[in-house]
VOGU-3710 file (C-alpha; in Angstrom, 3 decimals, decimal comma):
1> xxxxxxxxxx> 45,203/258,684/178,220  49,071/258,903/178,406  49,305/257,937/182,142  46,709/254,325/181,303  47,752/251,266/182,070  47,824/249,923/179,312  50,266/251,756/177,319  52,821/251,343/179,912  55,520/248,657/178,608  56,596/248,143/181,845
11> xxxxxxxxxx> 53,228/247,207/183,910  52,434/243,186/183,628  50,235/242,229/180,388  47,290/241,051/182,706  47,420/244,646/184,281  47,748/246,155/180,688  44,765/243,326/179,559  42,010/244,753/182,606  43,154/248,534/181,864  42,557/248,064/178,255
21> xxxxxxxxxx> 38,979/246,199/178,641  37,740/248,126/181,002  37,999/250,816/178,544  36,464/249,232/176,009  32,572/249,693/174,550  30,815/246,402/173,798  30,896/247,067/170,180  34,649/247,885/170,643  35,105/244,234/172,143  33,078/242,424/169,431
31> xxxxxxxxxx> 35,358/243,753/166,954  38,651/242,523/168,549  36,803/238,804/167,991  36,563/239,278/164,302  39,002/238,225/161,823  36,860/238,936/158,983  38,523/239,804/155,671  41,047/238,243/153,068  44,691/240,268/153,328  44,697/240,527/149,609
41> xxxxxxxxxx> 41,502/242,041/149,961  43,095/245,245/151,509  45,490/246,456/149,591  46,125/247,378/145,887  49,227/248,162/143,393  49,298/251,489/142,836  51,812/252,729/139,365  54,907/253,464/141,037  55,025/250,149/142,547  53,914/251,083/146,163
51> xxxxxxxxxx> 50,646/250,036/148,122  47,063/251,881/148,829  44,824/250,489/151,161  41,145/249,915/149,896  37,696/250,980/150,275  37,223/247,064/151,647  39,619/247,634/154,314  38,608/251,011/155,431  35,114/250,060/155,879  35,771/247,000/157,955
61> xxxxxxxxxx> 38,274/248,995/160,204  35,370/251,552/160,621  32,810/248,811/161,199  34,322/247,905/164,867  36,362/250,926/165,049  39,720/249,098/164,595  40,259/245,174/163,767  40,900/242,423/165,461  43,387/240,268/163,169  43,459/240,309/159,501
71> xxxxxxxxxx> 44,137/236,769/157,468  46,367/236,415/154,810  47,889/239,869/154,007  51,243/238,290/152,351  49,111/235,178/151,065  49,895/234,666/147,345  48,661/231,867/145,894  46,470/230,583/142,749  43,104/231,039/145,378  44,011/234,657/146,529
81> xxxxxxxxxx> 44,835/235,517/142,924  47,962/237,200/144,394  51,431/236,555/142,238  54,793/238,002/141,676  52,667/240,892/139,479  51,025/242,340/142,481  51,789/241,008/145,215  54,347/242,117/148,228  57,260/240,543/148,241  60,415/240,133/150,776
91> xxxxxxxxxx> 61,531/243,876/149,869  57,946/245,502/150,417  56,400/243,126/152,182  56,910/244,476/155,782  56,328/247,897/154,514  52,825/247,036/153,344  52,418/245,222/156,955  53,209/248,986/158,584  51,012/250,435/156,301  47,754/248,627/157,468
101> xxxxxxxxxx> 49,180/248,465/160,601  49,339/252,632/161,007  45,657/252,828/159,538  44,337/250,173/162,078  45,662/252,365/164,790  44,536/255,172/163,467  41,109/254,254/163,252  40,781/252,881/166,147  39,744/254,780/169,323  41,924/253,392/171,864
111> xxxxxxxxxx> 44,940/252,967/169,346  44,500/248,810/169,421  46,894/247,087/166,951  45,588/244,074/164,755  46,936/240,764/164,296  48,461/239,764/160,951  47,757/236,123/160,912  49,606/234,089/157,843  49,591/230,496/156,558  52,836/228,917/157,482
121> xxxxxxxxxx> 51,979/225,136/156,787  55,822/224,573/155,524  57,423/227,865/155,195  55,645/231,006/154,945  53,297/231,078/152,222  54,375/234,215/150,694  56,443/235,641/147,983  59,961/235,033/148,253  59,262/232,992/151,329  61,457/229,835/151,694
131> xxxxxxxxxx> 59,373/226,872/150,941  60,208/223,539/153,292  58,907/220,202/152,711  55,787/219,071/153,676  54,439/217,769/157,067  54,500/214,243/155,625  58,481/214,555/154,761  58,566/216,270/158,517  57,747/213,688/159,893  59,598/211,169/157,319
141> xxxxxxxxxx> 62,802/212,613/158,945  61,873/211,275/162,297  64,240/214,243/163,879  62,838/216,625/166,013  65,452/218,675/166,588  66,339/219,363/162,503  62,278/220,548/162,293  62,702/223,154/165,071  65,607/224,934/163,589  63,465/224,911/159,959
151> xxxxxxxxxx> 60,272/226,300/162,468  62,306/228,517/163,985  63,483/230,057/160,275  59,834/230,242/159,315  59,158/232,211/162,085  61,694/234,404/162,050  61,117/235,261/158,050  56,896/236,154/159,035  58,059/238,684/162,189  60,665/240,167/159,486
161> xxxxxxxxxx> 57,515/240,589/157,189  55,376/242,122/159,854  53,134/239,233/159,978  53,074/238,010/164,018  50,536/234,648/163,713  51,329/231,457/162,192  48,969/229,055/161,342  50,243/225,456/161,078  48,660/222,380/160,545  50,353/219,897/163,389
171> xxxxxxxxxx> 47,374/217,754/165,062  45,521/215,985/162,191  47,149/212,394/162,242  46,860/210,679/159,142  44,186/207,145/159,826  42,921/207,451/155,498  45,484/208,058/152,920  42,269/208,675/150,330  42,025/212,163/152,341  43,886/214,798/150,324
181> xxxxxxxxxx> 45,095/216,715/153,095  47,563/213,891/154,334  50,471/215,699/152,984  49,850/218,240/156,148  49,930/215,499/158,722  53,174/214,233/160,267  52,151/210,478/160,558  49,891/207,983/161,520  51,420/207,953/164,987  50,722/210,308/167,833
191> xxxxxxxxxx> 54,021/210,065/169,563  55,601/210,824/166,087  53,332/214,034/165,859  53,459/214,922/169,771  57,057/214,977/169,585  57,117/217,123/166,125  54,341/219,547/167,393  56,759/219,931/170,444  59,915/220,727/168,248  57,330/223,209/166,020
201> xxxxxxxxxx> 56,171/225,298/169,201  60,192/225,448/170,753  61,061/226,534/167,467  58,394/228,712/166,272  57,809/230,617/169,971  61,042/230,504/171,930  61,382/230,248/175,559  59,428/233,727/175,814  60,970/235,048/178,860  58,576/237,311/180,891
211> xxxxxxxxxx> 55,593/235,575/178,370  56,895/237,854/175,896  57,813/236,966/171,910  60,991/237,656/171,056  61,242/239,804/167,725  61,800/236,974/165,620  59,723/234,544/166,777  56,123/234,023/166,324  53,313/232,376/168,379  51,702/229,198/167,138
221> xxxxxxxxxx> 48,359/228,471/165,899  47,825/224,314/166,093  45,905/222,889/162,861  43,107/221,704/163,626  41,653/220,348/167,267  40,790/217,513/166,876  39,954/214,217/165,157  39,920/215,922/161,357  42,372/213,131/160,233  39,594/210,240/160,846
231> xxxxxxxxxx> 37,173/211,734/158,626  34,870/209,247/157,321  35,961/207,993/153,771  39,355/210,195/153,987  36,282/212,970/152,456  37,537/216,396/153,575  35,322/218,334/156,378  33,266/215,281/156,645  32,338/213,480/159,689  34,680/211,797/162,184
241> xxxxxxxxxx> 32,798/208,659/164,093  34,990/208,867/167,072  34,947/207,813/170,698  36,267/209,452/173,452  38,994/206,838/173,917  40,110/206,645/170,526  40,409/210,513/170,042  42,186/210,615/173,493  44,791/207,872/172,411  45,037/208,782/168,651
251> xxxxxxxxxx> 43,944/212,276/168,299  44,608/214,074/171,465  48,696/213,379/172,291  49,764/215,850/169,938  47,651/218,435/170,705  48,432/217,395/174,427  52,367/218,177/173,775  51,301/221,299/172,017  50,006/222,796/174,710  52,729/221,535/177,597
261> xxxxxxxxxx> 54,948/223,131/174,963  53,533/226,613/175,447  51,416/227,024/171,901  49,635/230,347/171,825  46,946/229,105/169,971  44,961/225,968/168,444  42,488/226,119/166,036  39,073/224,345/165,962  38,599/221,782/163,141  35,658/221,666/160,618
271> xxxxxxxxxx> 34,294/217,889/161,795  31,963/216,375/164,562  32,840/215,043/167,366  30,144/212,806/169,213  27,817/215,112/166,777  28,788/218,843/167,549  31,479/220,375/165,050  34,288/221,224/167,085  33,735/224,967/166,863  30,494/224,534/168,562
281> xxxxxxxxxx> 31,916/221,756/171,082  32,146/223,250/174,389  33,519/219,569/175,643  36,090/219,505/173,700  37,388/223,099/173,830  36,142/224,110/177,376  35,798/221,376/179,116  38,840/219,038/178,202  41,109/222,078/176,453  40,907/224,802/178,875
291> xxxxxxxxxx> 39,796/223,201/182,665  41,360/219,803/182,150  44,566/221,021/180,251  44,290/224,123/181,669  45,082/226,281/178,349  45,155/229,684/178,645  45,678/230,623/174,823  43,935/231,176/171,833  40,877/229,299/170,186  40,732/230,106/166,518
301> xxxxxxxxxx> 37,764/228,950/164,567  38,742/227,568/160,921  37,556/229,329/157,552  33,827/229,794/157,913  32,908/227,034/160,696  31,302/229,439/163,051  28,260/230,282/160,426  28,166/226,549/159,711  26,982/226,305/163,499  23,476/228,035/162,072
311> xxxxxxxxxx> 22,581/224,598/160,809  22,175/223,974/164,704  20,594/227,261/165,711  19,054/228,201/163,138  20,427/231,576/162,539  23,821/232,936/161,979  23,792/235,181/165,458  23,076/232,332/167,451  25,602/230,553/165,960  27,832/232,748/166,601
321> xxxxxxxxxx> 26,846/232,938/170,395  27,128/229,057/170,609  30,594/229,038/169,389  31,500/231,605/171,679  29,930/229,699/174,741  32,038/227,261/173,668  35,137/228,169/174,000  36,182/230,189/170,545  37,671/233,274/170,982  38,317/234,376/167,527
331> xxxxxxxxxx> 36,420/234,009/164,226  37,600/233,314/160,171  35,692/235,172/157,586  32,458/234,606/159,319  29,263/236,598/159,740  28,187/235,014/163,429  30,708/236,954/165,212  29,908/239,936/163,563  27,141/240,019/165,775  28,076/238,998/169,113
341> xxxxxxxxxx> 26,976/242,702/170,165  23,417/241,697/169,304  23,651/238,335/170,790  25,234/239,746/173,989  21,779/242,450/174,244  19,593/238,997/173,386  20,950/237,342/176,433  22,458/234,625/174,276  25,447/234,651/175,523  27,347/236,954/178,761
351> xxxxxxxxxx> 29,696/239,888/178,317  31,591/238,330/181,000  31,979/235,205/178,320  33,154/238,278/175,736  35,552/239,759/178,208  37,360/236,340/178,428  37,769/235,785/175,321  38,938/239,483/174,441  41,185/239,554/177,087  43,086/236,960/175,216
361> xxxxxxxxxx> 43,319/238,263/172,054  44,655/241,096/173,995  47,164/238,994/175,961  48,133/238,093/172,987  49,044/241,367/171,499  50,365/242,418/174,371  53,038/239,283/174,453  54,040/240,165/171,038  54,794/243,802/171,716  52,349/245,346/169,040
371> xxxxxxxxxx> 51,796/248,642/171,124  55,278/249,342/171,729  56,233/247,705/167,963  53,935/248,423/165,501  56,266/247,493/162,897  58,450/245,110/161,920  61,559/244,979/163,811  63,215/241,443/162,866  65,417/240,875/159,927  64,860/238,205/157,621
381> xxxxxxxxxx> 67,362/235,139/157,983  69,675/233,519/155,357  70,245/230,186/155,036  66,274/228,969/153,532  67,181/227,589/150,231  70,054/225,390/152,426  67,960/224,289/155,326  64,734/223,315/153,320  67,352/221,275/151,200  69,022/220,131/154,322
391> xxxxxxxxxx> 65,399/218,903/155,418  64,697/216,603/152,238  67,460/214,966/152,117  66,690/213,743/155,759  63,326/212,790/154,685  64,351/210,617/151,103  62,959/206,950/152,200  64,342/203,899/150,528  61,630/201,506/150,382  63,275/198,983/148,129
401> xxxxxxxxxx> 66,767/198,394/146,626  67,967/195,121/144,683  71,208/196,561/144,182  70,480/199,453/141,833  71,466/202,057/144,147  73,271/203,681/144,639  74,292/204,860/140,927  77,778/202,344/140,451  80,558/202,699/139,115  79,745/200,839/135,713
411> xxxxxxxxxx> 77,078/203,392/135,085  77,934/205,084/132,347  74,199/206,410/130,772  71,228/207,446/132,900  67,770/207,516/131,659  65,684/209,848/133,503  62,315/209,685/132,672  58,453/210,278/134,222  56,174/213,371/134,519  57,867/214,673/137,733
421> xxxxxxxxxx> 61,655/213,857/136,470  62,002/217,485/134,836  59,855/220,106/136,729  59,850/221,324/140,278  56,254/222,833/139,528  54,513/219,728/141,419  57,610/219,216/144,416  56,062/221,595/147,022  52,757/220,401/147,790  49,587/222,498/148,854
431> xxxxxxxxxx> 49,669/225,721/150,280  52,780/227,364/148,710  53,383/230,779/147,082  54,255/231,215/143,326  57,752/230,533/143,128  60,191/232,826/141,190  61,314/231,499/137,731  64,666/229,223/137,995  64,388/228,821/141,797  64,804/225,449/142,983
441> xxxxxxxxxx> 66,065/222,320/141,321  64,521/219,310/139,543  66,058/215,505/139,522  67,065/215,783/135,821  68,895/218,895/136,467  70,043/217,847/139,721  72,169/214,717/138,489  73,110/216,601/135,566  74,922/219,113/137,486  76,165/216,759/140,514
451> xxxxxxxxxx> 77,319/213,967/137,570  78,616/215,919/135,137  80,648/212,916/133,760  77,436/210,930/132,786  75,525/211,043/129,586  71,922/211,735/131,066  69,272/211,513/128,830  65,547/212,644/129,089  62,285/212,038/128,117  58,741/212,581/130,419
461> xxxxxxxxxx> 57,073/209,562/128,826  53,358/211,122/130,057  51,705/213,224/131,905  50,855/212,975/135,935  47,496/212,212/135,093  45,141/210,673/131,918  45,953/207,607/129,784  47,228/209,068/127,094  50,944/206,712/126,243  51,575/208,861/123,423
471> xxxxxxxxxx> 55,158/209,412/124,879  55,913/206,012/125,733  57,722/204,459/123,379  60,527/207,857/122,785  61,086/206,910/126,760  61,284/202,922/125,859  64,189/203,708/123,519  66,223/205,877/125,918  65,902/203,076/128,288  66,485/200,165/126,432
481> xxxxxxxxxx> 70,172/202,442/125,614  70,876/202,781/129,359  72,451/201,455/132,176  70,188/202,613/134,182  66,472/204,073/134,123  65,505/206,509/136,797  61,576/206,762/137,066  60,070/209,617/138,777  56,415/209,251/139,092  54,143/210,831/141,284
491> xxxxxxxxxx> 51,083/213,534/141,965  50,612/216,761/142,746  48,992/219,387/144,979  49,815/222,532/143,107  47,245/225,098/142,869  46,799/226,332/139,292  45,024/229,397/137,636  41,515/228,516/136,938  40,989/225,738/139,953  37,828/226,326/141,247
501> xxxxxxxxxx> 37,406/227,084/144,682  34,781/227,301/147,643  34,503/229,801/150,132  37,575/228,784/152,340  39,915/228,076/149,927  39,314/224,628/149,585  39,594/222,945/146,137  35,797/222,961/144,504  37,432/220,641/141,489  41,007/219,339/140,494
511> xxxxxxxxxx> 42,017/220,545/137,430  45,033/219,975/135,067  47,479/217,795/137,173  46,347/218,512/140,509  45,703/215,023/142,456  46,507/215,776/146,211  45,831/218,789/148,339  42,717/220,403/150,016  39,369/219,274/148,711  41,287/216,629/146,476
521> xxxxxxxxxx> 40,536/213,659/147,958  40,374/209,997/146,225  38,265/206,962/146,236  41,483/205,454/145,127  45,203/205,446/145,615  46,185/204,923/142,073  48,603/207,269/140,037  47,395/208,311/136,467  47,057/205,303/134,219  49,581/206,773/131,531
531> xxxxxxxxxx> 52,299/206,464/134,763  51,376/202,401/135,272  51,605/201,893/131,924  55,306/203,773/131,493  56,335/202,093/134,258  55,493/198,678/133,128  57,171/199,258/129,926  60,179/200,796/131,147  60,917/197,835/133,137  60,047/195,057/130,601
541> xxxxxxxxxx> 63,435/196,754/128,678  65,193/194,709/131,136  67,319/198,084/132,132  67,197/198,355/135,806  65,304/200,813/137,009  64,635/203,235/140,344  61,396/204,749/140,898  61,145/207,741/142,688  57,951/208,892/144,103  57,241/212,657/144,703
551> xxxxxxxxxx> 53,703/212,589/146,365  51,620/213,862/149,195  49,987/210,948/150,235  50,937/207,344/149,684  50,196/205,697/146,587  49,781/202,119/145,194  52,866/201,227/143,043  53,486/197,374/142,316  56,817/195,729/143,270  58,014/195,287/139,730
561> xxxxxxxxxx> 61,172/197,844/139,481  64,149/196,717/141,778  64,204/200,270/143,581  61,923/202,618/145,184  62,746/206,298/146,406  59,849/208,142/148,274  60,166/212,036/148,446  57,258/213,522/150,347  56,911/217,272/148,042  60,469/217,870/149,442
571> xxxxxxxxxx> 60,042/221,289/148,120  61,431/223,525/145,361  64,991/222,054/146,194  63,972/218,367/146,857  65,473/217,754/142,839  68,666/218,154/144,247  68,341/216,056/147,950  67,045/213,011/145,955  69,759/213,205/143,231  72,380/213,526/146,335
581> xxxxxxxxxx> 70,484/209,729/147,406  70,519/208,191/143,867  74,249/209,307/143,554  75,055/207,973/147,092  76,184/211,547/148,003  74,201/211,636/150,890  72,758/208,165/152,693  68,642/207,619/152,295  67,729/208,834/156,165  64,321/208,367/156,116
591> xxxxxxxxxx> 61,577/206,450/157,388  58,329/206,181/156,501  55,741/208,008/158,691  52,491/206,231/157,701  51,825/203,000/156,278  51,855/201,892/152,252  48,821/199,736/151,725  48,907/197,626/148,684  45,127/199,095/147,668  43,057/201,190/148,812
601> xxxxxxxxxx> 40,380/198,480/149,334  42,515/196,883/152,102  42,449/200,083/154,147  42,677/201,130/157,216  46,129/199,572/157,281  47,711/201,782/160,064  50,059/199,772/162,359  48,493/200,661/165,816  45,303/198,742/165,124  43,257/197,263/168,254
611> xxxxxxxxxx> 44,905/193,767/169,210  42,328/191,877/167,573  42,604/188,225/165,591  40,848/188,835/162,190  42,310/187,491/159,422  43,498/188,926/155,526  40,846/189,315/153,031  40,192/186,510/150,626  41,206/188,493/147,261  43,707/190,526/149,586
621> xxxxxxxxxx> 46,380/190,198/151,990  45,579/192,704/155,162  49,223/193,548/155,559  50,634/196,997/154,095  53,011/196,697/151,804  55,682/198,975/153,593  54,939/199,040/157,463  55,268/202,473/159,365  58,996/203,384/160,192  60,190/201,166/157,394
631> xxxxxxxxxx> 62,914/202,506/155,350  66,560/201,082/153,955  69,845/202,606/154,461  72,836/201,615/152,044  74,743/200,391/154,967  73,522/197,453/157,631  72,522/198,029/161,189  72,795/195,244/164,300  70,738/196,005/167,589  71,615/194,452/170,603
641> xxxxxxxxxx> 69,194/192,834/173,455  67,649/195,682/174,825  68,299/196,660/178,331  65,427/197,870/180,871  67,163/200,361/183,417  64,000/201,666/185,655  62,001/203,959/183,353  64,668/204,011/180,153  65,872/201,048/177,890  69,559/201,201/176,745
651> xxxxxxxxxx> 70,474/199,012/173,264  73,714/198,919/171,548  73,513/200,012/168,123  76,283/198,774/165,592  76,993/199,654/161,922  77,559/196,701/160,212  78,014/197,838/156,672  80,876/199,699/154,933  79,244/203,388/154,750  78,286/205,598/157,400
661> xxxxxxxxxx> 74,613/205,435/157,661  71,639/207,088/160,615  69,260/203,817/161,969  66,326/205,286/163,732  66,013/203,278/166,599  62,083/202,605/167,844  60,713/201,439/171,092  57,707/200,286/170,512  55,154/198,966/173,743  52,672/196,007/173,572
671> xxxxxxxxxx> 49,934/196,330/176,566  49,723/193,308/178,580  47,232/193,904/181,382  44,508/196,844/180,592  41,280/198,135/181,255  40,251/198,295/177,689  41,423/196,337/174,696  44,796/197,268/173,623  45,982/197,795/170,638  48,905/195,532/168,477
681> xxxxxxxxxx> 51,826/197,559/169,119  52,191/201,220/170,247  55,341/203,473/169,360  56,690/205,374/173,176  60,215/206,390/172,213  62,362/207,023/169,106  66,199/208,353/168,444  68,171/208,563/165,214  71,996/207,313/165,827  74,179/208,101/163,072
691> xxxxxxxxxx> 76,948/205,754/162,935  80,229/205,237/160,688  81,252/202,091/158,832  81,818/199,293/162,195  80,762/202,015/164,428  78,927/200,510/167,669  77,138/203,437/170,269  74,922/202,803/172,917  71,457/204,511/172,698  69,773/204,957/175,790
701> xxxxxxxxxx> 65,825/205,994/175,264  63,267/207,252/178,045  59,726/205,476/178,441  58,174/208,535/179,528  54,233/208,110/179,626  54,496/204,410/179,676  52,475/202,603/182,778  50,762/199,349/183,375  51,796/196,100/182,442  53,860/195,873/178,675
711> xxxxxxxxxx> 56,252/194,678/176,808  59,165/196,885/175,421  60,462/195,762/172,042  63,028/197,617/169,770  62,945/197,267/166,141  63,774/199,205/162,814  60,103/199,414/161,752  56,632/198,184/163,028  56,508/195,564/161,164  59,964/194,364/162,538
721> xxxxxxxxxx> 58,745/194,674/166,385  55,970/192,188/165,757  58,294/189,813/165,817  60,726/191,316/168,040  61,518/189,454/171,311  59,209/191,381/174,551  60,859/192,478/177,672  58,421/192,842/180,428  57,762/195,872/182,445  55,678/197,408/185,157
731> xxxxxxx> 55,294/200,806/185,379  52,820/203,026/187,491  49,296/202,924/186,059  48,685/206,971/185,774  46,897/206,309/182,538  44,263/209,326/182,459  41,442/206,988/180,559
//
């Protein structure tokens, strides 16, 4: 077959695609639908440090004759039982990729590569892979164009490990802080996410001249389509009581940028919508994804949600077929799609429905280039440790400051106290590879080595969770001595040995210290009791005190200390980016990308509520107690009037303070005339001006996607544009709802 189609680099990939299929035997095409084993799964240690494949992998490569994609071979993680012991890392890594790689080829008939599909959530999650912040401190940052150049870096170190699929969560919007997965969401707001999910496919994919990937970047799978941050409760994989409207306003815009950006790939989430789970939705991914849209790419079931379709069918074949008719193209672990040979001879679903969907798994191997390069041809970039670092400090959000920051001149001794003050074991949030021993930096040794010329003085106080106040009074006494007392409090997503799991991963129980992260969800948004009672007691000393927050979701903290730091899990390095802040080395940049309720019984308190008149609780005040985009700067800001020029507003932006500082600037509409009811305030346009001390520039901001009868106002936070003065406009209604 040396003259096919198909292996001829220079023929288009849809010619290549039809060559290849028509080729193909039926059993041959079910198997390019199945991603069914773990990576770690396929591979073991052997004495002198190399790799040999196993028994597991064999027989699964035999079982279609080939494979379609293969999850998680550089996974390492407490789940995967894969660590620093036996895992690869970034010296063998891409070797072990080429040897699975050669045996898949092998094996395989018609010489069909496989997919290596890997977790990249915020970094690669794989040994020695650089580790960025969170989503949440993404989108903290409120600057697109710093989160593609960290995207692009993640993609660029999976290609130089042979792995070719990313998998990033981008489309969940946070609506219920209670839900542990928060920490993967950029926001509350979907213009925030749209325009982050747009700067995540640019930087992850490239331009892709010709369709093709470049060597060192990677094509995009969207986390998860759609609605799985409304979940009822905040209770992971649980129902989401959605209309169409709301999911189209809230839900959808994200996804909607993701795929005018060019993703490859989305992925089907685990909840209902309108009753069908979305891998068995074909409304939602054929009917509004691929004819409305008009997507061409990928749909990627999540962990194990095709077999959970057999509570609909009643069997696991079936369920397979329905997800198929649906519009999923590629399984997770499941058994359903191990049988869509069976369920194409039953008539349950056409091979005309298979041949779609294999054609673009195909496409997609064919963009990437994995039968001309079947190995790993990019190097892997320098520069992580710096650019993760670089990414905290633009996320740090001052929420409060009386004063106390940043660290004066007549601060001579620093307390630095709290659970999370000393370790950079709980910084990184879920999702994220053992990390090598010394890497990274915590706040205590952070402003030890950037101060040297302060006496810094430690003591943890408690632990992150439990009541026990043991260590209480040894952290009293090095306040009461201080100038200053620097609290870092917090939670923690990190996976440790002996968490119980389920089948996809998911946490079955938190154990030790873990209070955030899949399956960890709370009724509650309280820290551990031993960290209320610290706090009280370090601020009673009458020392003045900063709290710093490291957290994945926002928690309930009382406005007793006169400063408040937030840190999203800024990562291994995030020590040292919130030091810079409490040092004034580098200005607090942030702003916050969800709301801070004051309880959790006051929720939802998410600023783009429907435009409706009820009133506060009686025991409760319905406000939040931080308002999305809220977040101080040690300098002062002055906006001007705003200034409507056709479809832009222009305002003049002046620092009014004596350090240079970066305002983010928000335009925020309020719908005057609509067909439905309209919500309080909605957020169309955002820019980050970074000015120096009396600096004035004039930021001019496009209303793209605004129509119908509103009001413009610009403000520093939400909260802020309530009051902010309207200026009316009328714009074309080509609102799609």
């Amino acid at each position: 077959m040396s003259d096919a189609v198909y292996r001829d680099p220079t023929a288009p990939v849809d010619a290549r695609v039809r060559d290849l299929l028509s080729r193909m035997t039926l059993r041959e095409k079910a198997g390019q639908l199945n991603q069914r084993m773990y990576g770690w799964d396929a591979y073991r240690r052997t004495p002198d440090g190399g790799f040999e494949l196993t028994e597991a992998l064999r027989a699964e490569t035999d079982r279609f004759e080939g494979l379609g994609a293969l999850y998680g071979l550089q996974r390492a993680d407490a789940w995967s039982g894969v660590d620093h012991g036996n895992g690869p890392g970034a010296q063998d890594g891409a070797a072990l990729a080429d040897l699975v790689q050669r045996h898949v080829v092998d094996r395989s008939r018609l010489g069909i590569p496989t997919l290596f599909v890997e977790e990249v959530p915020h970094g690669l999650m794989a040994l020695d892979g650089t580790v960025l912040p969170v989503n949440l401190a993404i989108g903290a940052t409120w600057d697109p164009e710093l989160y593609e150049r960290a995207a692009a870096h993640a993609a660029a170190e999976l290609r130089a490990r042979g792995g070719h699929v990313a998998l990033v969560s981008a489309l969940d919007i946070a609506r219920d802080p209670r839900w542990g997965r928060t920490e993967e969401c950029f926001g509350e707001d979907p213009h925030l996410a749209a325009r982050l999910t747009q700067a995540l496919v640019r930087g992850m994919q490239g331009a892709c001249p010709d369709g093709l990937f470049a060597a060192d970047k990677a094509p995009v799978v969207l986390k998860h389509f759609a609605g799985q941050g409304a979940t009822v409760g905040g209770r992971n994989s649980a129902e989401s009581e959605l209309g169409w409207r709301e999911l189209h306003e809230i839900h959808l815009p994200a996804a909607r940028a993701g795929v005018r950006a060019g993703a490859a790939a989305v992925m089907a989430a685990y909840n209902e919508v309108d009753g069908m789970p979305c891998s068995g939705n074909r409304a939602l991914l054929t009917g509004l994804l691929r004819e409305e849209w008009g997507f061409d790419g990928l749909v990627m079931a999540d962990g194990l949600a095709v077999d959970r379709l057999a509570r609909i069918t009643g069997d696991k074949v079936s369920a397979g077929a329905l997800a198929l008719n649906s519009g999923v193209d590629l399984s997770l672990w499941d058994e359903g799609f191990t049988h869509l040979q069976e369920a194409v001879e039953r008539g349950l679903v056409s091979e005309g429905t298979l041949d779609a969907a294999v054609a673009r798994v195909l496409r997609l191997k064919f963009r990437l280039g994995l039968f001309e390069r079947q190995h790993p041809t990019a190097s892997r970039p320098a520069g992580g440790a710096e650019l993760s670092k670089e990414v905290a400090r633009a996320a740090v959000t001052l929420l409060r400051n009386d004063g106390v920051l940043p660290v004066g001149a007549d601060v001579s001794r620093i307390a630095v106290l709290g659970p999370q003050a000393a370790t950079t074991a709980h910084q990184s949030g879920d999702y994220t590879a053992p990390q090598r021993p010394g890497t990274g930096s915590s706040v205590l040794d952070a402003l030890r080595g950037l101060a040297p010329g302060l006496d810094i003085r430690h003591e943890p106080g408690c632990s992150l969770t439990g009541d026990d106040l043991s260590g209480i009074p040894a952290a009293i006494a090095q306040a009461a001595a201080s100038d200053l007392a620097v609290l870092v409090l917090g939670g923690s997503s990190a996976r440790m040995p002996g968490t119980e799991f389920d089948a996809n991963g998911a946490a079955l129980k938190a154990v030790s210290e873990m209070t955030c992260g899949e399956g960890v969800d709370l009724a509650g948004l309280r820290l551990g009791g031993a960290q209320y009672a610290l706090l009280d007691a370090v601020v009673a000393t009458g020392t003045p005190t900063a709290v710093v927050l490291v957290q994945g979701r926002p928690h309930v903290l009382p406005d007793t200390a006169p400063a408040l730091l937030s840190a999203w899990y800024p990562g291994p390095w995030g020590g040292e980016a919130i030091a810079e802040v409490l040092l004034g080395l580098t200005e607090p940049a942030g702003r916050l990308p969800v709301s801070v309720p004051r309880s959790a019984a006051q929720l939802p308190v998410y600023y783009n509520h429907k435009d409706t008149e009820y009133g506060g609780y009686v025991d409760e005040s319905a406000e939040p107690r931080y308002s999305f985009g809220h977040g101080l700067s040690y300098t002062s800001f002055a906006y001007g009037e705003p200034r409507l020029t056709g479809r832009t507003v222009e305002v003049d932006v002046t620092n009014t303070g004596r350090r240079s500082g970066r305002s983010i600037v928000q335009v925020y509409l309020r719908r005057l005339i609509t067909r439905t009811w309209p919500r309080t305030l909605e957020l169309c346009a955002f820019e980050g001006v970074g000015l120096a001390p009396g600096e004035r520039r004039t930021v001019t901001l496009p209303l793209d996607g605004v129509s119908g009868t509103v009001e413009i106002r610009v403000a520093a936070s939400a909260r802020e544009a309530l009051t902010a003065k309207g200026h009316s406009l009328t714009a074309p209604d080509d609102t799609p709802l």
